[in-house]
Phi, psi and omega in degrees: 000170184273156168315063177116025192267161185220159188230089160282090171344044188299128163241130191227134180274340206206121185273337217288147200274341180275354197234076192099148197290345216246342184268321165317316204257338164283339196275292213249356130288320157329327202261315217242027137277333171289264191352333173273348188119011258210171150235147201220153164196129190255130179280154174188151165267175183265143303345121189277144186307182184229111160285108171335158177291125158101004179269166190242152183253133174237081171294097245257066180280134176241177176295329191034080189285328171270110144241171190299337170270022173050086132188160224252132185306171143259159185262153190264129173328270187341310180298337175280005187263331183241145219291330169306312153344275154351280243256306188313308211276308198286016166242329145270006125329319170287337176103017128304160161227133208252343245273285179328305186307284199281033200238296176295008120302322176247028169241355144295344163277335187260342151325348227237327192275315160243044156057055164266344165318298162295000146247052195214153182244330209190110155312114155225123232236138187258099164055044153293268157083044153262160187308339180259014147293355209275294153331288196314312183301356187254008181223000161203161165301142197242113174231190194194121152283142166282201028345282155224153176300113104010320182297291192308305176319325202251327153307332187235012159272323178262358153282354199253292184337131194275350176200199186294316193288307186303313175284006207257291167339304208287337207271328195293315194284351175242062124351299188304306152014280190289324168290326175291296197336299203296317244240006151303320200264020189222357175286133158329303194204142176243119133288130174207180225246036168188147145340287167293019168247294214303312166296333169299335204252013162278339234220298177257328185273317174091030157284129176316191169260318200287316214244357175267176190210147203217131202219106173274145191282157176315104160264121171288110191287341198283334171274294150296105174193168181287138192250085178289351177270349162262150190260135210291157288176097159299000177207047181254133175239177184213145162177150247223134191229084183255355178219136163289056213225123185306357170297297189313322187102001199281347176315306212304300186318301171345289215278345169278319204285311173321304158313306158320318208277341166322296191256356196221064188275010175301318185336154164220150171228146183220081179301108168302083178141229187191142167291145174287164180293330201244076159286164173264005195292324185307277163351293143331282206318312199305281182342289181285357185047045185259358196313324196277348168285340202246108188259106156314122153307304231073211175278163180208138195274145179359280186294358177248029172278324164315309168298338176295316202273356183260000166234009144300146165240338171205123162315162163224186181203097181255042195293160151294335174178138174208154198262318177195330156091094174277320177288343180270340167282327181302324186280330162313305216276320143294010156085075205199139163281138173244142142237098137325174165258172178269347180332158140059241138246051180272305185326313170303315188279324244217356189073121202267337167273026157078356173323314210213021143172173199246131180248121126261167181311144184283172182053031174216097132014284195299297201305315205263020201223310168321316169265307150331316157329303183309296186325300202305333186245033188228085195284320162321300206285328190297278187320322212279324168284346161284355188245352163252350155287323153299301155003280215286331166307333189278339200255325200269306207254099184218162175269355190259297187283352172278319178316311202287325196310309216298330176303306176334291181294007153278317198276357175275317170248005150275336139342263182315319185319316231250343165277348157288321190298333166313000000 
């Protein structure tokens, strides 16, 4: 290693780089702390990430009950010999989700079993936040990302609930709560990746203000960037389903294309991902009579999201809420105009002047078939704000300055560490 180099622990309970903001931010911060000079080995549950040449990978095997075919594995008697094993299933069995709990059990079993302590200088745990980081944390430094409060997801999921029972469910899976609560306010330092998580997670997680840090995430320009030789689609809209959830928004997106489709019967929409099979989004279509407008990916590889976005003219992004919006930076970063929401921190990524996109109120159908519409017939205004989203991404958004700040925060508390042990 280099001079003055730290040998970093990343823990993800879950890698996949396609399913969500948590699998993006290990694969590409891992890359650009080796690049600073750093060692990096990333812990991971299943699905496991897909990692750049030279960061090392250590795999962290779980029952993994949740699989790509929507529906919950049974387990081989042999796997039930082990007790963590045990403790995963018979709590989802119940309609819990233990996956954060055992996944910080078995990675304090294994700190704990084969002497990984001395080769790690610093833990940095990506929103696990179970209870045996707490242990870990009494034998080396711990540090930990947020994304967003999770308290926002349990709030607009029962409220989204259609009865009693359905809140009864929803309140029993995210159980888990109560333990990152806990186990948030006893971490050294929370790093997260907007103004607006950090006042939430202040505000709702009951994290002092000294100990969070506010580090905004990365885009990769070399993937994300505009493709000029395909030619854009006018009346294609685009926009990204990485969780199938009333957090996202998408009835609303619906319910503008529907509307939209009135005067546009042309209209397209090309959704980066897929619906779970017993979605209520399926529903939505039929209801709304949109099916034939609306094209799934599915999975899709990295490098062919750009080109979806490159035969696009606007993005939309309707969320309810978000910690920091990897798809309203990718599409700004491909030259792509967003209309966006006013939620959460898509206004900090997306901009509050209106440069690189149109902000309306969340939950409204109306507001987002009005505006996008404007777009649609102002092809000048299109270019000119795809060409200040990229801009504003080149200026704002890099995986090379979140790395270094996040060093910072290590070298900060190992710092204190190394001034208590005095």
């Amino acid at each position: 290693m280099n001079a003055g180099s730290l040998r970093v622990c990343l823990l993800t309970y879950r890698g996949n780089p396609r399913c969500g903001g948590q699998g993006i931010y290990v694969r590409h911060l891992s890359r650009e702390l080796m690049a600073l000079g750093h060692e990096v080995t990333v812990w991971s549950g299943p699905p496991y990430p897909e990692l750049l040449p030279g960061v090392h990978l250590t795999k962290i095997p779980s029952l993994d009950l949740w699989q790509d075919k929507g529906y919950m594995r049974i387990p081989r008697l042999s796997e039930l010999r082990d007790p963590i094993n045990r403790l995963e299933y018979v709590r989802t069995m119940t309609g819990t989700f233990p996956e954060p709990l055992a996944f910080s059990q078995r990675v304090a079993r294994m700190f704990g079993s084969n002497g990984y302590r001395n080769d790690f200088d610093i833990v940095h745990d990506n929103q696990c936040l179970g209870s045996a980081l707490l242990e870990l944390q009494s034998q080396i430094p711990v540090v930990a990302t947020i994304h967003h409060p999770v308290t926002q997801d349990l709030q607009i999921a029962l409220k989204s609930a259609p009865n009693f029972y359905r809140r009864l469910g929803i309140r029993r899976w995210y159980s888990f709560l109560e333990m990152q609560l806990e186990v948030a306010r006893q971490m050294t330092r929370i790093m997260t990746v907007s103004d607006t998580s950090a006042a939430a997670l202040h505000e709702e997680y009951g994290i002092a203000e000294d100990r969070l840090r506010c580090i905004g995430n990365g885009i990769d320009l070399d993937i994300f960037r505009p493709i000029p030789e395909i030619e854009r689609d006018p009346n294609r809209l685009i926009t990204t389903l990485s969780a199938d959830s009333p957090l996202k928004g998408f009835v609303y997106l619906l319910e503008a294309l529907a509307e939209l489709r009135k005067t546009r019967p042309e209209l397209k929409l090309t959704v980066i991902g897929s619906p779970a099979r017993k979605s209520k989004t399926l529903k939505d279509l039929k209801r709304l009579r949109v099916r034939d407008a609306v094209e799934f990916s599915g999975k899709v590889e990295e490098e062919a999201i750009p080109r979806a976005y490159a035969g696009s003219v606007v993005a939309v992004i309707p969320s309810l809420y978000e910690g920091f919006s990897f798809p309203a930076g990718e599409a700004m970063a491909c030259g792509v105009p967003v209309v966006g929401t006013t939620a959460g921190a898509l206004p900090e990524v997306l901009g509050r002047d209106g440069k690189a996109s149109v902000l309306v109120p969340p939950r409204s159908g109306e507001a987002l078939a009005r505006e996008i519409g404007a777009l649609l017939d102002a092809p000048e205004r299109r270019r000119i704000m795809g060409a200040a989203g990229r801009a504003r991404v080149e200026e704002l958004f890099s995986w090379r300055r979140a790395a270094q700040n996040i060093v910072d925060v290590y070298r900060e508390v190992l710092d204190e560490r190394l001034a208590i042990a005095c």
